[in-house]
N, CA, C and O atoms as CSV, one atom per row, in Angstrom:
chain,resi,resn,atom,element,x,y,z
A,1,UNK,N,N,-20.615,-40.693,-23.187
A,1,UNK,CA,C,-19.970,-39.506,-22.664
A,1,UNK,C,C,-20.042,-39.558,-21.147
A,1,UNK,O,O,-20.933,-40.156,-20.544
A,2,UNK,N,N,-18.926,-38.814,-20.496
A,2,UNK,CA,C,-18.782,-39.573,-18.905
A,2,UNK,C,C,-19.573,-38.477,-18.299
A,2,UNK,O,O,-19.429,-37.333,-18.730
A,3,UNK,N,N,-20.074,-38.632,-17.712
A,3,UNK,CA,C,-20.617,-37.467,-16.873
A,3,UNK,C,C,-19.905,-36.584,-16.352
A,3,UNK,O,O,-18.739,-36.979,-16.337
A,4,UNK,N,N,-20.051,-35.219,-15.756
A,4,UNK,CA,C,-18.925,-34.332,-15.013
A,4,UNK,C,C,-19.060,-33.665,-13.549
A,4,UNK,O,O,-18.376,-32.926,-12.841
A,5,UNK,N,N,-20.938,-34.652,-13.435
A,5,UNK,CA,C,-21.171,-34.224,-11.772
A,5,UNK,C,C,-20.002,-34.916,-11.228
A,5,UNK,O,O,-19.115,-35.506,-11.843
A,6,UNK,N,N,-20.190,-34.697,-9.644
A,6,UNK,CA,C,-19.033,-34.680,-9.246
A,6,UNK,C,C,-19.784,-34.862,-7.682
A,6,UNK,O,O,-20.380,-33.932,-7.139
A,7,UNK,N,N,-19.661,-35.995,-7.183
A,7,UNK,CA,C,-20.347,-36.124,-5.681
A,7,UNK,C,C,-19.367,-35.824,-4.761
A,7,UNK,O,O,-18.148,-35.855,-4.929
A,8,UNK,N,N,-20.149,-35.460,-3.529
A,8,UNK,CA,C,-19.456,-34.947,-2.321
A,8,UNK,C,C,-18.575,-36.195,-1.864
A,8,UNK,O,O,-17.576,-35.860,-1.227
A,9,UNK,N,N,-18.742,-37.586,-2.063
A,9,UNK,CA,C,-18.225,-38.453,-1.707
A,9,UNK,C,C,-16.933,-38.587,-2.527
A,9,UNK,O,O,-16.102,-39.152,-1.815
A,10,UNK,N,N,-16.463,-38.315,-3.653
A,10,UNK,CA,C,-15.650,-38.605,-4.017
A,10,UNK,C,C,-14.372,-37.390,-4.197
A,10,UNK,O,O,-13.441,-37.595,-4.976
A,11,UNK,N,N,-14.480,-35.986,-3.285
A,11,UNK,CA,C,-13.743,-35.563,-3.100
A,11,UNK,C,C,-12.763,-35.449,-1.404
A,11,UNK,O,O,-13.288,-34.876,-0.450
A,12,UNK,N,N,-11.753,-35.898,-1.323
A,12,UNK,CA,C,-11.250,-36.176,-0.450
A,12,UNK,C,C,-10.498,-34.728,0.385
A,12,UNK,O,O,-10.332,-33.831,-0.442
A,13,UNK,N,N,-10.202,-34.478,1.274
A,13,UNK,CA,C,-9.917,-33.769,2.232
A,13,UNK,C,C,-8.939,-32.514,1.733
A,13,UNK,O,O,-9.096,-31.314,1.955
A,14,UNK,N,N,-7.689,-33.299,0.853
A,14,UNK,CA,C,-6.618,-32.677,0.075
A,14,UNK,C,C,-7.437,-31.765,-1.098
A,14,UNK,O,O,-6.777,-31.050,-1.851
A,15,UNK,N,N,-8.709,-31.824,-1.193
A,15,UNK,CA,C,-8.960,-31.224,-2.880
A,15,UNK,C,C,-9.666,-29.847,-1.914
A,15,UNK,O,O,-9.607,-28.623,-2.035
A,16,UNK,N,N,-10.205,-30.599,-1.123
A,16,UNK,CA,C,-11.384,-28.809,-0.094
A,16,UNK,C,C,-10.167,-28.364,0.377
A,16,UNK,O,O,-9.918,-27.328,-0.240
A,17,UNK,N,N,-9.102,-28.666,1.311
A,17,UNK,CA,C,-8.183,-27.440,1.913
A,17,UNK,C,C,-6.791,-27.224,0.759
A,17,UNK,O,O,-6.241,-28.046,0.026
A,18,UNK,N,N,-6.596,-26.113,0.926
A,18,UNK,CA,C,-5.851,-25.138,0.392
A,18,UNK,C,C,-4.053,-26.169,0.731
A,18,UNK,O,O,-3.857,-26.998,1.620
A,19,UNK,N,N,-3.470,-25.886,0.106
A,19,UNK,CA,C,-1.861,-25.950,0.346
A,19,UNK,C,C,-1.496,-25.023,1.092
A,19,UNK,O,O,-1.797,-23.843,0.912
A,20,UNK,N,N,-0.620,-25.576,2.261
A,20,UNK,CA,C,0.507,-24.466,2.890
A,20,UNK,C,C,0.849,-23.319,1.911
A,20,UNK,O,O,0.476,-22.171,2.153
A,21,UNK,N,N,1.530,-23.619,0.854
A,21,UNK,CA,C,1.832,-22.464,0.070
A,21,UNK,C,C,1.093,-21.673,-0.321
A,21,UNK,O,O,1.586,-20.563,-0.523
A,22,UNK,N,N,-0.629,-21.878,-0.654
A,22,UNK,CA,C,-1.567,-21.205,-0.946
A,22,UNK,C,C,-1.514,-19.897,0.804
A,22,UNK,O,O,-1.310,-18.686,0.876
A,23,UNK,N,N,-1.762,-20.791,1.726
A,23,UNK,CA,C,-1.637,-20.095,3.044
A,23,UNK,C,C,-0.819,-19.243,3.258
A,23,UNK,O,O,-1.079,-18.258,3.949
A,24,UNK,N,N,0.306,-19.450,2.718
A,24,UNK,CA,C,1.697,-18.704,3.015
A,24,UNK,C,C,1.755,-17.126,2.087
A,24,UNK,O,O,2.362,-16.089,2.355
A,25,UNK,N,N,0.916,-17.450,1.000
A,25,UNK,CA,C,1.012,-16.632,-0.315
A,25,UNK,C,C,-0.084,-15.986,0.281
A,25,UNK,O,O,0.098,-14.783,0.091
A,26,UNK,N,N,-1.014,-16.143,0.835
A,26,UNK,CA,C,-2.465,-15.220,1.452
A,26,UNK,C,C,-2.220,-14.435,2.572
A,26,UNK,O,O,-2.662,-13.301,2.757
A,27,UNK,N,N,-1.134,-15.401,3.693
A,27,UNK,CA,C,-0.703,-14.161,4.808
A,27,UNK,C,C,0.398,-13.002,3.913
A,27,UNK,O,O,0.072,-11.837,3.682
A,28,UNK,N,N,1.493,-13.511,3.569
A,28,UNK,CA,C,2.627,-12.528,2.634
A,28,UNK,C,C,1.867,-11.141,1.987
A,28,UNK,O,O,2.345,-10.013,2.103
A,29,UNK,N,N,0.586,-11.452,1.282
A,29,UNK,CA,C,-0.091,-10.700,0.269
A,29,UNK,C,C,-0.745,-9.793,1.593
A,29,UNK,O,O,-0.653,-8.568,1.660
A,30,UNK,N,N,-1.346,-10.559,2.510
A,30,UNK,CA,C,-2.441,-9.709,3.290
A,30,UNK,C,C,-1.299,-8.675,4.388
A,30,UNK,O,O,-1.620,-7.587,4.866
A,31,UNK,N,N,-0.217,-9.234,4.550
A,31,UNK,CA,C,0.743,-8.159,5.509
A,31,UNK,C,C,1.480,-7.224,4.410
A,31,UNK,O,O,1.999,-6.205,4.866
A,32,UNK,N,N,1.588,-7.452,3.010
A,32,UNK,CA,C,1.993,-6.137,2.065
A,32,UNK,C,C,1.164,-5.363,1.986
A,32,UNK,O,O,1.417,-4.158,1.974
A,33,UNK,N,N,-0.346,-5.963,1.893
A,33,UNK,CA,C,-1.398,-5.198,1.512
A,33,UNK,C,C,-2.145,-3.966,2.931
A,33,UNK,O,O,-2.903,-3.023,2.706
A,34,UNK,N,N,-1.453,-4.538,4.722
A,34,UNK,CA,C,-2.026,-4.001,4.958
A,34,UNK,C,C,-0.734,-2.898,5.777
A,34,UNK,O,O,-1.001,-1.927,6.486
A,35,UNK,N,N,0.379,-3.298,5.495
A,35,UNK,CA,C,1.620,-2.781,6.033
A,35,UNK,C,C,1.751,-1.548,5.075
A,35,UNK,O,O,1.990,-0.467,5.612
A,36,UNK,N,N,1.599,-1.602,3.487
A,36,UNK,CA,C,1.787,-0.969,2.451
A,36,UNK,C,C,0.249,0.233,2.570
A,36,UNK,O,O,0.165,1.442,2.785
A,37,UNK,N,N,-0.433,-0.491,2.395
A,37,UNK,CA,C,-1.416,0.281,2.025
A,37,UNK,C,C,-1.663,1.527,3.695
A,37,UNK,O,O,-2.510,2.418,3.645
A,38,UNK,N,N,-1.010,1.372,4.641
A,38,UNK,CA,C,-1.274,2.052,6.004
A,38,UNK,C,C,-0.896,4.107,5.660
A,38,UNK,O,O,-1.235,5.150,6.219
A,39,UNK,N,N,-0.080,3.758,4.501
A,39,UNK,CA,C,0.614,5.391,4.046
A,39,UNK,C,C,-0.624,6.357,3.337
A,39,UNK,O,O,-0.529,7.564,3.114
A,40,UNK,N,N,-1.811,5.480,3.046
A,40,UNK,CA,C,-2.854,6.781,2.765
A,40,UNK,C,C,-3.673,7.110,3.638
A,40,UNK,O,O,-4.428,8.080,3.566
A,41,UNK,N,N,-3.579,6.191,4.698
A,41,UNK,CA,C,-4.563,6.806,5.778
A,41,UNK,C,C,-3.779,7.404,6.673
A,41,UNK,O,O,-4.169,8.553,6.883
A,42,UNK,N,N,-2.713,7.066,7.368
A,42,UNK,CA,C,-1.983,7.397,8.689
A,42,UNK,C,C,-1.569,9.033,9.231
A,42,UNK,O,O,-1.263,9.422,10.358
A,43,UNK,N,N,-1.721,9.892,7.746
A,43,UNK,CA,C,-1.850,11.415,7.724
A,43,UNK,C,C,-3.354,11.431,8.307
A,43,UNK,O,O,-3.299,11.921,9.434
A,44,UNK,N,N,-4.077,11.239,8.120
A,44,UNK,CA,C,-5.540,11.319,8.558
A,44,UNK,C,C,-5.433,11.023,10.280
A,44,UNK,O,O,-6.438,11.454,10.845
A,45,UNK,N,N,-4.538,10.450,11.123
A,45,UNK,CA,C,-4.980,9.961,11.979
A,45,UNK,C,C,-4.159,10.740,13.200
A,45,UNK,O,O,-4.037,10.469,14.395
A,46,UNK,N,N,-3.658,11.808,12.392
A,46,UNK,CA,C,-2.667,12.502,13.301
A,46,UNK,C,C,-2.863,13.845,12.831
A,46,UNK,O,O,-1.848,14.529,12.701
A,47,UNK,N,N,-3.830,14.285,12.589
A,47,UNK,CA,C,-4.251,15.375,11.238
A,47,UNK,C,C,-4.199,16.483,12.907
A,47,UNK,O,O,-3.444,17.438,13.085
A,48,UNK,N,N,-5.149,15.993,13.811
A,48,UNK,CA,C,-5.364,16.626,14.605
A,48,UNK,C,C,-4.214,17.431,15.632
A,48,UNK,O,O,-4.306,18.491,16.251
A,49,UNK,N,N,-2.861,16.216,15.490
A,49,UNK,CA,C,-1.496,16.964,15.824
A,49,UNK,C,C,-0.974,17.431,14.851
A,49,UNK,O,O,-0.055,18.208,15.112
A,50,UNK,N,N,-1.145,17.305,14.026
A,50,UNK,CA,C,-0.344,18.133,12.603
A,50,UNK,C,C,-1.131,19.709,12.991
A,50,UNK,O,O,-0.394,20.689,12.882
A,51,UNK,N,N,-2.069,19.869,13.276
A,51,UNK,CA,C,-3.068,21.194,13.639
A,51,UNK,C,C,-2.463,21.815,14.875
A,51,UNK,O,O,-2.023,22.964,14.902
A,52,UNK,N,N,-2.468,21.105,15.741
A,52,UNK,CA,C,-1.866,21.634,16.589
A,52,UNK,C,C,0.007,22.247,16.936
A,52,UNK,O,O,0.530,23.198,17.515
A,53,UNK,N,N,0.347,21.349,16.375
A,53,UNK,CA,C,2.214,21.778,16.088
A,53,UNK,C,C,2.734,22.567,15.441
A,53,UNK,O,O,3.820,23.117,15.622
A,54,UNK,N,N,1.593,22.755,14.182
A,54,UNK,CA,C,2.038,23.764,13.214
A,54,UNK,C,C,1.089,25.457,13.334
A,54,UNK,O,O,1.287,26.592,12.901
A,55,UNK,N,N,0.264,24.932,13.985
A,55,UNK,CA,C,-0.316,26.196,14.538
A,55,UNK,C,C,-1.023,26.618,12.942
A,55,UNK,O,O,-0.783,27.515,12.133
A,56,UNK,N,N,-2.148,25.300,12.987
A,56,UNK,CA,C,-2.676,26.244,11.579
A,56,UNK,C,C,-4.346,25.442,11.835
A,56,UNK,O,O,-4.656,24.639,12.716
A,57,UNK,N,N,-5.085,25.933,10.869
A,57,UNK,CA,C,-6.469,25.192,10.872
A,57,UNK,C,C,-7.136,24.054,10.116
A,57,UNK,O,O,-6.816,24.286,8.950
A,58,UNK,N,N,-7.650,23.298,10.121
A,58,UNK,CA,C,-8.491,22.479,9.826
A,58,UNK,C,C,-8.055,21.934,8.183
A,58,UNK,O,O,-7.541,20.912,7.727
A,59,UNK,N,N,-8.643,23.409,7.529
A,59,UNK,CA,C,-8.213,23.079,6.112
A,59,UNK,C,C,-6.783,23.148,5.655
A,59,UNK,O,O,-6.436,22.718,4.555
A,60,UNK,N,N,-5.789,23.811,6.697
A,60,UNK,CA,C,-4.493,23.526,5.974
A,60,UNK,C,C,-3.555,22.042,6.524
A,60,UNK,O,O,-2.569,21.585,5.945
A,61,UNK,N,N,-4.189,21.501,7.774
A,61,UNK,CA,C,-3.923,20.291,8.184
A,61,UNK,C,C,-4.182,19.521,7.026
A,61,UNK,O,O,-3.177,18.885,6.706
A,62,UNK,N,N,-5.158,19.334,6.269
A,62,UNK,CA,C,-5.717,18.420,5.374
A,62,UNK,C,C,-4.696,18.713,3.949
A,62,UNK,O,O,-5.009,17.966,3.022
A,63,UNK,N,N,-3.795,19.457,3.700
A,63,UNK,CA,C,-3.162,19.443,2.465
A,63,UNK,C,C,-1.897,18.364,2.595
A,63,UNK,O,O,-1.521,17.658,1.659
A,64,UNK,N,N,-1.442,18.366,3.635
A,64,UNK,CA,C,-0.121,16.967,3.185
A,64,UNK,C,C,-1.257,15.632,3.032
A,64,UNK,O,O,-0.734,14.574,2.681
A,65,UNK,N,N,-2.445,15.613,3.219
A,65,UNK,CA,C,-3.355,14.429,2.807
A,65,UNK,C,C,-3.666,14.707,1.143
A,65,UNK,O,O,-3.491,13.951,0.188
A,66,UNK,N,N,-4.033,15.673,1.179
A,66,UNK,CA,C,-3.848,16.045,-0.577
A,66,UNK,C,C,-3.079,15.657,-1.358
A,66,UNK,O,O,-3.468,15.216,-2.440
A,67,UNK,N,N,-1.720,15.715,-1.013
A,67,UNK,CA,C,-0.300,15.629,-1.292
A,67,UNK,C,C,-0.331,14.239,-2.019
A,67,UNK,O,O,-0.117,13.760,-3.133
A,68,UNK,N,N,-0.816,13.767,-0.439
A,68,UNK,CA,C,-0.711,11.976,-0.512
A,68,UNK,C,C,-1.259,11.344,-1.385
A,68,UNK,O,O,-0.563,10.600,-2.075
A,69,UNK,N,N,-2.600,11.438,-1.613
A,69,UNK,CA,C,-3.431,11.059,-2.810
A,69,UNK,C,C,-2.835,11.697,-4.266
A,69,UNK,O,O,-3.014,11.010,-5.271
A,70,UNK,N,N,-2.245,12.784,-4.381
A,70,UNK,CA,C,-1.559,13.410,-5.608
A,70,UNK,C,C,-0.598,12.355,-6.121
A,70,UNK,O,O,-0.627,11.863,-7.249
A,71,UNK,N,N,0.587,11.961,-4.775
A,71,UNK,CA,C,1.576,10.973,-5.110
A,71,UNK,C,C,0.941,9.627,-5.216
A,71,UNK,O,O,1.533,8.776,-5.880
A,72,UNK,N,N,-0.083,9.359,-4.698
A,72,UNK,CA,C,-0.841,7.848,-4.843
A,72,UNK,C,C,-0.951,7.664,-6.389
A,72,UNK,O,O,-0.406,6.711,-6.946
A,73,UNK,N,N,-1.624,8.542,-7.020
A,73,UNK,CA,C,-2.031,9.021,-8.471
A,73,UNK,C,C,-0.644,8.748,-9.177
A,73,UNK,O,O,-0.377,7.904,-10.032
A,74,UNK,N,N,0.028,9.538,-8.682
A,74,UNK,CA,C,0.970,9.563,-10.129
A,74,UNK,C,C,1.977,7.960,-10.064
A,74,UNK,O,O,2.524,7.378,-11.001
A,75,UNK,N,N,1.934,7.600,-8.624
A,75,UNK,CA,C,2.578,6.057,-8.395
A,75,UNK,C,C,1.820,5.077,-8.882
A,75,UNK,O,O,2.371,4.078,-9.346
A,76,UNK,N,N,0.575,5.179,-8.864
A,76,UNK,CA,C,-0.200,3.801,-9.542
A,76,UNK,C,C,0.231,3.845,-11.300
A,76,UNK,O,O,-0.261,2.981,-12.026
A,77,UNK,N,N,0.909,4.609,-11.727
A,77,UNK,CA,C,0.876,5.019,-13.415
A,77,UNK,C,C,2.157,5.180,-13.001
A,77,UNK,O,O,2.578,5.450,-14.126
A,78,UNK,N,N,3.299,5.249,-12.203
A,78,UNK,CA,C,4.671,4.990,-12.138
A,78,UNK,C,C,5.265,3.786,-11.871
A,78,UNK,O,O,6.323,3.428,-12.387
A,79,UNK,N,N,4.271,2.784,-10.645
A,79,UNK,CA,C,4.518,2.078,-10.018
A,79,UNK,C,C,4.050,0.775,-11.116
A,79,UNK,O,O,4.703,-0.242,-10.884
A,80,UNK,N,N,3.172,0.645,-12.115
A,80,UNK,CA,C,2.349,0.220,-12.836
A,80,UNK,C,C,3.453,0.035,-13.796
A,80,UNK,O,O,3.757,-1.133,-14.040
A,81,UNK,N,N,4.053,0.898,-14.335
A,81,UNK,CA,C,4.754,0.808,-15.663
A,81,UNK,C,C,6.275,-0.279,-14.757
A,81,UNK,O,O,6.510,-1.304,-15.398
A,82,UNK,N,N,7.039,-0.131,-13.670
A,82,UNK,CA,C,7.870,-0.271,-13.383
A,82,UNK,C,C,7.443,-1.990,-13.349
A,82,UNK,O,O,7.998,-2.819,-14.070
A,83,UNK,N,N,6.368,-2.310,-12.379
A,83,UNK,CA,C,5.957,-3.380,-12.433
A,83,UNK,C,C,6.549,-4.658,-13.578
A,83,UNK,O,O,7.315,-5.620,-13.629
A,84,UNK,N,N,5.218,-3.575,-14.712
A,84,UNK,CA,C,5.538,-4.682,-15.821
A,84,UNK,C,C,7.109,-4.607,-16.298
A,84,UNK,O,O,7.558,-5.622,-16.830
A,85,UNK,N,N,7.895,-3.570,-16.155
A,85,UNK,CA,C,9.541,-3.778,-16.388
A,85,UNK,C,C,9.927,-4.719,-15.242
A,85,UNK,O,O,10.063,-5.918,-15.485
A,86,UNK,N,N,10.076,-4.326,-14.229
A,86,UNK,CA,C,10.839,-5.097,-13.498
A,86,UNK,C,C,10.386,-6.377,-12.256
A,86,UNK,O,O,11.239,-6.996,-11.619
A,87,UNK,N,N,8.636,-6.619,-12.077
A,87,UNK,CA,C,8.401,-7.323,-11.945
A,87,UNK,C,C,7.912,-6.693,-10.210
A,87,UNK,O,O,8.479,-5.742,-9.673
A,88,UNK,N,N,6.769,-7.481,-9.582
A,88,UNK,CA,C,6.184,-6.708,-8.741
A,88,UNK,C,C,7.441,-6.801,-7.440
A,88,UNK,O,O,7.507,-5.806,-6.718
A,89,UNK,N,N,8.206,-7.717,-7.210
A,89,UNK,CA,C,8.912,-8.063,-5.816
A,89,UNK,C,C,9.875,-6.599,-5.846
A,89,UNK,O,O,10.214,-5.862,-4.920
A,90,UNK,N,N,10.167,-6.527,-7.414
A,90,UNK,CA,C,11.514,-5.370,-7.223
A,90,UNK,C,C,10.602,-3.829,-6.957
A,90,UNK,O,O,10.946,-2.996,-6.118
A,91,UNK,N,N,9.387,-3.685,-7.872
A,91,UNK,CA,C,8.710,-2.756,-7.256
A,91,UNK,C,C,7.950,-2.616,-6.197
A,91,UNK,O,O,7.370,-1.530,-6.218
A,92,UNK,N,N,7.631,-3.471,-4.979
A,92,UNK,CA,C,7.504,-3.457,-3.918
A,92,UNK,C,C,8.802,-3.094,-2.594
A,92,UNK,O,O,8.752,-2.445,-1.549
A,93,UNK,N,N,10.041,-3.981,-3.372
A,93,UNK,CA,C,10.947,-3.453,-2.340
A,93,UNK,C,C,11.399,-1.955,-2.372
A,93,UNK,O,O,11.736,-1.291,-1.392
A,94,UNK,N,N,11.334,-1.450,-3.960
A,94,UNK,CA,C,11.449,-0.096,-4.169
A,94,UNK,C,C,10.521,0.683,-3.234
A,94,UNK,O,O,10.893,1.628,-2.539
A,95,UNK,N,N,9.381,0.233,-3.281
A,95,UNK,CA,C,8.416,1.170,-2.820
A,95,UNK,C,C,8.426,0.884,-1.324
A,95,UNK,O,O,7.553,1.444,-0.660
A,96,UNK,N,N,9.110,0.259,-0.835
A,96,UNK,CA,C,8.994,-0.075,0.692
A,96,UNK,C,C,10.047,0.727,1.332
A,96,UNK,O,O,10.173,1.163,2.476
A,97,UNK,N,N,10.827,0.805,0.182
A,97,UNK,CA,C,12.474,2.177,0.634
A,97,UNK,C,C,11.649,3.064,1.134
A,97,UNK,O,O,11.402,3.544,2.241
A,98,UNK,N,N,11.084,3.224,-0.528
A,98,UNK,CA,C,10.800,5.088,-0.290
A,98,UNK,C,C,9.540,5.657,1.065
A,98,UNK,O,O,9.340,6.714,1.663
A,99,UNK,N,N,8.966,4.369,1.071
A,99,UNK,CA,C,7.677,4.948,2.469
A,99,UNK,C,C,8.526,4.582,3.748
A,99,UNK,O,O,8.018,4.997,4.790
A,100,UNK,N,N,9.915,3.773,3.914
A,100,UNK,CA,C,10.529,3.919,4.761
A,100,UNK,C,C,11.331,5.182,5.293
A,100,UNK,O,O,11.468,5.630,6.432
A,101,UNK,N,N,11.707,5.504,4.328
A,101,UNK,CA,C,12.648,6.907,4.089
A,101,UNK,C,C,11.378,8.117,4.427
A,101,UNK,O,O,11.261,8.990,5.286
A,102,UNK,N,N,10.772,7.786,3.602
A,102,UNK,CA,C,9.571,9.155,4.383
A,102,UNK,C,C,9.263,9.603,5.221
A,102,UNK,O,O,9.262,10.753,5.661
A,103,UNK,N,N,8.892,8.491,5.597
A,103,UNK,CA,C,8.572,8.404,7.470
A,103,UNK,C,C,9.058,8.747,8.233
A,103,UNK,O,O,8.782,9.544,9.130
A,104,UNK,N,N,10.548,7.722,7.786
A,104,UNK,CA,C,11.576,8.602,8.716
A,104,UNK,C,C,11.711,9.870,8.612
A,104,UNK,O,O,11.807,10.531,9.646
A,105,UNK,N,N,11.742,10.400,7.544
A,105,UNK,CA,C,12.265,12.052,7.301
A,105,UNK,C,C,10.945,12.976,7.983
A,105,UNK,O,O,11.055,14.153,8.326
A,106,UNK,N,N,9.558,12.069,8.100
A,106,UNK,CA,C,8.248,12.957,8.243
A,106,UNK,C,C,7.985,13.378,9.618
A,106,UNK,O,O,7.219,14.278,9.964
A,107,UNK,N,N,8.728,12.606,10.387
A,107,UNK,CA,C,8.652,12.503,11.890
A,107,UNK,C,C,9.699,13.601,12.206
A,107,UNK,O,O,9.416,14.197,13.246
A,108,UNK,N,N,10.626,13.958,11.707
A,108,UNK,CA,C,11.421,15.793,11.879
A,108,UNK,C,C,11.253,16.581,10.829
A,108,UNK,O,O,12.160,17.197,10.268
A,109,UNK,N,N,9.912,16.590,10.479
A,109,UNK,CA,C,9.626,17.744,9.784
A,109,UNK,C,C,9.382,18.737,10.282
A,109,UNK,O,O,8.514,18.658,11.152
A,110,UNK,N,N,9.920,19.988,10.045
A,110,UNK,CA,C,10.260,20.876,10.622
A,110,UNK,C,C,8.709,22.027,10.095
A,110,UNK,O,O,8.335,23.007,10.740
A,111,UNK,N,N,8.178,21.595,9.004
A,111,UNK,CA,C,7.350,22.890,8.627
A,111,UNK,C,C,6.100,22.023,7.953
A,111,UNK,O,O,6.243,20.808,7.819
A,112,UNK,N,N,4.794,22.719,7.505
A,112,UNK,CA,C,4.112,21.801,7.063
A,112,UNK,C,C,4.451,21.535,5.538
A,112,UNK,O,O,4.479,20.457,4.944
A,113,UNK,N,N,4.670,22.648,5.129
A,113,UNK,CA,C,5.608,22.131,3.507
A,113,UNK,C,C,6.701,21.384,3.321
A,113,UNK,O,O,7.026,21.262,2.140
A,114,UNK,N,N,7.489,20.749,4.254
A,114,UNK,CA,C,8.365,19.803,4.362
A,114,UNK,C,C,7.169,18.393,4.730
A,114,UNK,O,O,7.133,17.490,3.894
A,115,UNK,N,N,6.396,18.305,5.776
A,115,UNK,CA,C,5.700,17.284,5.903
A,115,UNK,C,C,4.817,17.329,4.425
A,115,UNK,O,O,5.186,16.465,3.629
A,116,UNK,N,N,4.013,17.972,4.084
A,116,UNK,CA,C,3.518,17.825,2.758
A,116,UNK,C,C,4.109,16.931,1.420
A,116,UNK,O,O,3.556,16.071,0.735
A,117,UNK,N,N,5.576,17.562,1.355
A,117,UNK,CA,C,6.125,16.951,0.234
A,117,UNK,C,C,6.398,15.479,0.910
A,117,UNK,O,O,5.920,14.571,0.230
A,118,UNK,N,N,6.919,15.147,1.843
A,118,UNK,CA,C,7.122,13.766,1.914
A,118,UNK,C,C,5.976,13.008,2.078
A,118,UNK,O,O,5.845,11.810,1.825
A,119,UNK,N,N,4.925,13.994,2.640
A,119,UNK,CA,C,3.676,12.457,2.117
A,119,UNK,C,C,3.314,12.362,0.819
A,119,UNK,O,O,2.532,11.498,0.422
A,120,UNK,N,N,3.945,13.390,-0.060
A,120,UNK,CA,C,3.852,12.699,-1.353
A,120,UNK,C,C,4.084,11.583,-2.042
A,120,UNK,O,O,3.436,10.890,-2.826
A,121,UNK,N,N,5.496,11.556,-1.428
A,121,UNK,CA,C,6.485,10.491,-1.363
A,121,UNK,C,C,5.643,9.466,-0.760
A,121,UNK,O,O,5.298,8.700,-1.660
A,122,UNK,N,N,5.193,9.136,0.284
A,122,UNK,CA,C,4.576,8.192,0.962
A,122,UNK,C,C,3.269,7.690,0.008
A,122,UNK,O,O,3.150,6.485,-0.210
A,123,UNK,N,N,2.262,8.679,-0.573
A,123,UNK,CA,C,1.376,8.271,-1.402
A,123,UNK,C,C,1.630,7.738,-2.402
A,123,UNK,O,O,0.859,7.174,-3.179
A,124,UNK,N,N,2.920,7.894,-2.474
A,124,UNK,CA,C,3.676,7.333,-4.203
A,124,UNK,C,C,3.867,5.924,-4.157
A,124,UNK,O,O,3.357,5.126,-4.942
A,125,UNK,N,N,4.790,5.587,-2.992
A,125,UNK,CA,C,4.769,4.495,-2.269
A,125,UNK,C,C,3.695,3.394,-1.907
A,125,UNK,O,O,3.811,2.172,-2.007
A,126,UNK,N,N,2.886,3.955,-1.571
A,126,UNK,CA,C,1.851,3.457,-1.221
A,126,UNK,C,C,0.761,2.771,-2.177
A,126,UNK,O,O,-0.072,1.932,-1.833
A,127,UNK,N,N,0.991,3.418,-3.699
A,127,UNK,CA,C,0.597,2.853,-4.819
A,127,UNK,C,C,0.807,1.458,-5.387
A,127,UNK,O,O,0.200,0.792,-6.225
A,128,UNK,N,N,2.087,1.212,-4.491
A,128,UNK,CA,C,2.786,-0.465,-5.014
A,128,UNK,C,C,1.744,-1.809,-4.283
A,128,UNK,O,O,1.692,-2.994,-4.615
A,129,UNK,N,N,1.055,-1.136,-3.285
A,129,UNK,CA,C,0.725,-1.918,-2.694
A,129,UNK,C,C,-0.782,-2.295,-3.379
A,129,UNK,O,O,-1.521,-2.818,-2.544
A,130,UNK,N,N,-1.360,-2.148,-4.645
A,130,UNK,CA,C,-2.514,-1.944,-5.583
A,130,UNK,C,C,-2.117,-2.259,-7.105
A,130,UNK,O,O,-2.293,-1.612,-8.137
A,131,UNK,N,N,-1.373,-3.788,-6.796
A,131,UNK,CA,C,-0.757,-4.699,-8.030
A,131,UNK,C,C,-2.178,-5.090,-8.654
A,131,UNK,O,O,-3.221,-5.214,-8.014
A,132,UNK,N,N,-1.996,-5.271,-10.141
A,132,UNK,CA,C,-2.894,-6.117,-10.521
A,132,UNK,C,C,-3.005,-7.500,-10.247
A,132,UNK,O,O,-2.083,-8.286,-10.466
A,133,UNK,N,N,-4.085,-7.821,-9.781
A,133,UNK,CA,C,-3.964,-9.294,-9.335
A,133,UNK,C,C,-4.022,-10.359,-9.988
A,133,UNK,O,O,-4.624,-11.302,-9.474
A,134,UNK,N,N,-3.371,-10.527,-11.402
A,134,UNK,CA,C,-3.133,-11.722,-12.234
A,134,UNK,C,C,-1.417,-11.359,-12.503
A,134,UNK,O,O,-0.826,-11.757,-13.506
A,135,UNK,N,N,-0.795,-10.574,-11.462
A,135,UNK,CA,C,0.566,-10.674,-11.500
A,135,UNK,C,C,1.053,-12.066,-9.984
A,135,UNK,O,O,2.228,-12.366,-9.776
């Protein structure tokens, strides 16, 4: 029976580094993951002008963040089912509309219940970016 150690000498350069394509597939994944995933925090980071524009306090700044995590929720169990139908590229570009469209629409929001509902939208969105990773 052959043995199955395996000495440092007899693996050559090509077997330790990765393929270009491995590389290519790790940046692609790491700029969806960090371009995509930016829609549950980015209410948090402006919370303090959302307070100030709308002329309200502390705890009602923090509800279009509520919102967000509400739509995160119901997109990981929307975004999840669509997946396995239509495959992650088509539910990523879907989901890249809709946090595009948000944004845009979130930046002339006129009231905080208009900004609220579209970071829903954005948390919904933002769910695509939390594929299972044997897809």
């Amino acid at each position: 029976m052959p043995s199955l150690d395996i000495s440092v000498r007899e693996m050559d350069s090509s077997d330790i580094l990765d393929s270009r394509y491995s590389w290519a597939r790790l940046a692609a994944t790491l700029a969806v993951g960090v371009l995509g995933s930016v829609g549950i925090w980015s209410i948090i980071t402006i919370m303090p002008a959302v307070q100030a524009e709308f002329g309200i306090d502390r705890a009602g700044a923090s509800f279009p963040y509520t919102l967000t995590m509400l739509g995160f929720a119901l997109g990981n169990l929307l975004i999840g089912r669509a997946v396995d139908r239509f495959g992650i590229t088509s539910a990523l570009i879907g989901a890249s509309l809709v946090i595009g469209v948000a944004y845009g629409l979130a930046a002339l929001s006129p009231s905080l219940g208009v900004l609220s509902a579209l970071q829903f939208f954005i948390g919904l969105g933002a769910a695509a970016q939390f594929w299972p990773s044997d897809r």
